[in-house]
N, C-alpha and C positions, 0 to 999 in steps of 0.2 A: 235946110242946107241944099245946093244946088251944085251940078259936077262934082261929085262926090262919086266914087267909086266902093263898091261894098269891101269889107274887108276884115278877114280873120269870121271868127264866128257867122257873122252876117252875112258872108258869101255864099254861105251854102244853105242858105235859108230862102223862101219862094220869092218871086220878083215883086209879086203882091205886099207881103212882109216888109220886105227891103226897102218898098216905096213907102211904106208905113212909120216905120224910124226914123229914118232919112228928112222924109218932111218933118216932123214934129223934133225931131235934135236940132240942138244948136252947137257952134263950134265954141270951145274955149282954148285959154290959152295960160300955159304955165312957164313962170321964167323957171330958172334953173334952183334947188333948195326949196322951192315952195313946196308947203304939202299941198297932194291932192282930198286929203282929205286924214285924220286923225283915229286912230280906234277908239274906239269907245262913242264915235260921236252917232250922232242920229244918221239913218239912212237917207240922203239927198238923190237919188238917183243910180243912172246907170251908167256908164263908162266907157270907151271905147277909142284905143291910142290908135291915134294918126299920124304921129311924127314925135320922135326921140324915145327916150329910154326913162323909165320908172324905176323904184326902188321898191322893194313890198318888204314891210320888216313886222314883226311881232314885238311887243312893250314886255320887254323881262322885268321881274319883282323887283329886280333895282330901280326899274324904272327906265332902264337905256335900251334901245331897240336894235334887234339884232336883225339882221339880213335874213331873208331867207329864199327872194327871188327877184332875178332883174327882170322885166317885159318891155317888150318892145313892140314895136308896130302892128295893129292888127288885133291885141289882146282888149278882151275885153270883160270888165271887172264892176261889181258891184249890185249884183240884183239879187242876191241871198237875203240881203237885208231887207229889200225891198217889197216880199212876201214872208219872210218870218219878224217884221217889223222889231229885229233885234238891232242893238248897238254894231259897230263899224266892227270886223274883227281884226284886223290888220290894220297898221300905219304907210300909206301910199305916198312919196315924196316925188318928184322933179330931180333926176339927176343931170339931165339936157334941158333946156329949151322943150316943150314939148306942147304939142297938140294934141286936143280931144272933143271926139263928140259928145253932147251929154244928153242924154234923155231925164227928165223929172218921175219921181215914183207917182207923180197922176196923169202924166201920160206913157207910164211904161199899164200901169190900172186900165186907161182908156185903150191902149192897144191890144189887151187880152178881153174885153168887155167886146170889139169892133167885129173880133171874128173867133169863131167858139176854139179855132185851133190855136191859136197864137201864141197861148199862152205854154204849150209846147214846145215853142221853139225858145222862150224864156229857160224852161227847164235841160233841155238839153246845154245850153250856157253852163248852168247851174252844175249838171252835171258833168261837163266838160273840166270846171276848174274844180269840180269834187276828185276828180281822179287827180289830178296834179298835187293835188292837198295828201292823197292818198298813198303815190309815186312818193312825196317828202319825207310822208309817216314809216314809211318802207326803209326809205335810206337808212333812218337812228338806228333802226336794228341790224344793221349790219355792223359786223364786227370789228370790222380793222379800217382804219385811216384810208388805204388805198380805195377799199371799196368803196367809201364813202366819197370820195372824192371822181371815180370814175361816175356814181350815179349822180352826183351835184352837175359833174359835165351833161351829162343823158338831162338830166331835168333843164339848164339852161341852153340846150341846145335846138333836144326835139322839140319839149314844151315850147314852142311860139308857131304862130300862124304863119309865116314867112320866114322858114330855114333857111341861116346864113352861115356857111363854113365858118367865119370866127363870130367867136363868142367875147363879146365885149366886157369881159370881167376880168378885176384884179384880182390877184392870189389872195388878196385878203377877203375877197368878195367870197371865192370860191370855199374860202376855210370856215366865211360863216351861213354859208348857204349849208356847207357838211357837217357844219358847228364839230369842227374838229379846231386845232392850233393853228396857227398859220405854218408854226412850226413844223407840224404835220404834213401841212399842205405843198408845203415846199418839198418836203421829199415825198412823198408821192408823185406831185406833179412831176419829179425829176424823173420819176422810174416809169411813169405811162410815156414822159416824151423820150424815153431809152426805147423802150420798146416799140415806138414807131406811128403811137397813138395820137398824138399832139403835136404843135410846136409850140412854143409860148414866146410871144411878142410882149411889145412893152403895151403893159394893159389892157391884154387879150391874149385868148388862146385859140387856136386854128384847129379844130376838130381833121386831121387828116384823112383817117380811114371811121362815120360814124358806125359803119357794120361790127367792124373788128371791136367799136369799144363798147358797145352794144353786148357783145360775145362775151367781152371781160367783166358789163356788171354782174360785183357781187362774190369777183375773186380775186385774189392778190394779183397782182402784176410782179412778176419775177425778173 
């Protein structure tokens, strides 16, 4: 790939590095609906959004996939699989139009074989979407709707490589990222945008103050 500028993860990896994926990815391209790829299926590669928004859902026992994170520009997904040569564990869709780089699992192999460190900067990736995995696990155990819904905001907001005051989700998005009701989620959302946290647009919410709601996970909003 050429004229490319590094992004999310990649940016803060050595110039060396950067010119090592960079060349050996290629660009693809997702219309809107398409999956990126399926759970359960084989590991293809590595991942890396460049333009629009993703879907990341998990396949419940019934079978229907629930939400659990929008990403956007800059995120970049799928190298777990890559060295523990396990199944896909999430379902990744196309909810815009969307671009990505992709690197192959034998040249993500050939770039930690090229230089003895490289393969450290695979793991901090790894590690990076382990904490967000971890942020998620945290939310369930909280106890009440509000809070669940203020850290669903903290996960879709801070979680991306390029913070952007609004957060491009629907309230139904937000109730199954919190896997609360939506019914839920509507009054909650009503009582954080009372107290000065929010505002809520049509199919988005404007993070106003993210310090103050940062302050609030984890406790009712009054």
């Amino acid at each position: 790939m050429e004229n490319f500028s590094p992004l999310g993860w990649l940016k803060s990896m050595t110039p060396e590095f950067q010119d090592e994926v960079i060349t050996r990815a290629r660009l693809v391209s997702f219309d809107r609906g398409m999956p990126i790829y399926l759970q359960g299926e084989d590991a293809g590669g590595l991942f890396g959004l460049i333009e629009g928004i993703l879907e990341v859902s998990i396949v419940q026992a019934s079978g229907q996939p629930a939400l659990i994170y929008l990403a956007r520009r800059g995120w970049w997904f799928g190298a777990l699989e890559i060295f523990t040569q396990g199944p896909r564990r999430f379902q990744i869709e196309a909810r815009t139009d969307c671009k990505l780089m992709f690197l192959s699992s034998g040249q993500v192999r050939q770039i930690c074989r090229a230089g003895p460190d490289n393969w450290e900067a695979f793991a901090q990736l790894m590690c990076a979407n382990y904490e967000s995995m971890a942020a998620a696990v945290a939310m369930m155990r909280l106890p009440s709707p509000e809070a669940r819904i203020i850290r669903a905001l903290q996960i879709l907001y801070f979680r991306q490589s390029e913070t952007e005051e609004t957060v491009e989700a629907t309230q139904s998005d937000i109730a199954s990222v919190a896997n609360v009701s939506i019914r839920a989620a509507a009054s909650a959302l009503a009582q954080i945008e009372r107290a000065g946290l929010i505002r809520r647009g049509y199919r988005n919410v404007t993070i106003l103050d993210p310090a103050l709601l940062s302050e609030a996970a984890g406790s009712d909003i009054k």
